[in-house]
C-alpha positions as CSV (number, residue, x, y, z in Angstrom):
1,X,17.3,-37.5,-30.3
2,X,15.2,-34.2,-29.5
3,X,15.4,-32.3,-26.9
4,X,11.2,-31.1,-26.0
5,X,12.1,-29.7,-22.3
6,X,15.2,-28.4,-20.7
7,X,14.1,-26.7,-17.2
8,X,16.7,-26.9,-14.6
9,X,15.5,-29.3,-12.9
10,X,12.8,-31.3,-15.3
11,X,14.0,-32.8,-18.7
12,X,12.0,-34.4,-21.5
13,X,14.2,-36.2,-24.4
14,X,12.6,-37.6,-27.4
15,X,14.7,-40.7,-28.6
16,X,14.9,-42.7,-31.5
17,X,16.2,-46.3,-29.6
18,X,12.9,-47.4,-27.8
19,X,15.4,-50.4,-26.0
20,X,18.3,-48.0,-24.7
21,X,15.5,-46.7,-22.7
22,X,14.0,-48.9,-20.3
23,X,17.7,-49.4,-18.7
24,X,18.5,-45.8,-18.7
25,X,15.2,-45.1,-16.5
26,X,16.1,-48.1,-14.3
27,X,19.7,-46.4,-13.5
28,X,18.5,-43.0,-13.3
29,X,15.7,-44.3,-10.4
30,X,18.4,-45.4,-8.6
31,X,19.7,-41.7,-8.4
32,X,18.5,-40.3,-4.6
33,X,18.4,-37.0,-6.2
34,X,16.4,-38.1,-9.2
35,X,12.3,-37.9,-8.0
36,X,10.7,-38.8,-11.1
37,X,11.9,-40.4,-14.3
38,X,9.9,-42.5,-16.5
39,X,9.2,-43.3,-20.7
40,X,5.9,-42.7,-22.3
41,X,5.6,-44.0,-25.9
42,X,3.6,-42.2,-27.9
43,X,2.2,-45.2,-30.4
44,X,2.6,-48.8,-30.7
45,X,4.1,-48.8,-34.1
46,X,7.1,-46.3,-33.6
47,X,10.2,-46.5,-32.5
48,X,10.4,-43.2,-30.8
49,X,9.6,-42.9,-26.9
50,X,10.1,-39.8,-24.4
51,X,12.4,-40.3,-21.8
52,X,10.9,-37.7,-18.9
53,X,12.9,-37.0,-15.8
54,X,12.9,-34.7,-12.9
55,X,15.0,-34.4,-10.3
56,X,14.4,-33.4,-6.4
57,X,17.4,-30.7,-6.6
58,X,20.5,-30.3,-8.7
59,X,20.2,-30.2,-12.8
60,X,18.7,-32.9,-14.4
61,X,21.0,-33.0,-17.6
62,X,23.4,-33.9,-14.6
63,X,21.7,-37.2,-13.3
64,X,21.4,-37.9,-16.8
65,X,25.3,-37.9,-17.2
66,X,25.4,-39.9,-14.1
67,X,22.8,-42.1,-15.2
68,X,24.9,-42.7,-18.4
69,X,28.2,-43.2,-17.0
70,X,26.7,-45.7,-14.8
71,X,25.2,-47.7,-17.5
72,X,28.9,-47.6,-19.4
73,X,30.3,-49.1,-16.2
74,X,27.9,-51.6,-15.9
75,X,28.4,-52.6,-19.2
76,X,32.2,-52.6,-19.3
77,X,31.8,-54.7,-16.2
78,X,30.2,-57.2,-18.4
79,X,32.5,-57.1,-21.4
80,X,35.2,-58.1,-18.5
81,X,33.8,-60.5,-17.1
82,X,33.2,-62.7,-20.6
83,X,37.1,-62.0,-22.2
C-alpha cells in the first residue's frame, strides 16, 4: 500500500489487493460525510488499483477508519452466524 495523496479532506491510496477494494468503496459510500469515493485501475494486467476518496467535511483518513471498522463488523457478523 502507497499513500499518492493525503489532503485533509481528499485521499488517494494505491493498493496491492485489487478484491479488498470494491467492498471498501461500497462501505465508505455509505458514509453521509464521504462525497466521493471510487477505484480506478490503472491496467488490466495488474493487481494494483487506486482507491480515491473525498469527503464533504471532516478528514478523510477518518471515514477510511470508519469504513474499515465497518467492514470488520460485517465480517465478524458473518463468522458468527456460520459457528
Amino acid at each position: 500500500m502507497r499513500v499518492i495523496k493525503d489532503e485533509g479532506n481528499e485521499l488517494e491510496i494505491e493498493i496491492d489487493d485489487a478484491n479488498f477494494v470494491n467492498p471498501l468503496v461500497a462501505e465508505l459510500l455509505r458514509d453521509h460525510d464521504v462525497e466521493y469515493a471510487g477505484n480506478i485501475k490503472d491496467h488490466p494486467f495488474q493487481n494494483t488499483t487506486r482507491l480515491i476518496l473525498r469527503t464533504k467535511k471532516g478528514d478523510a483518513r477518518k471515514a477510511l477508519d470508519r469504513a474499515i471498522a465497518g467492514l470488520r463488523a460485517d465480517l465478524e457478523d458473518i463468522r458468527e452466524k456460520l459457528d
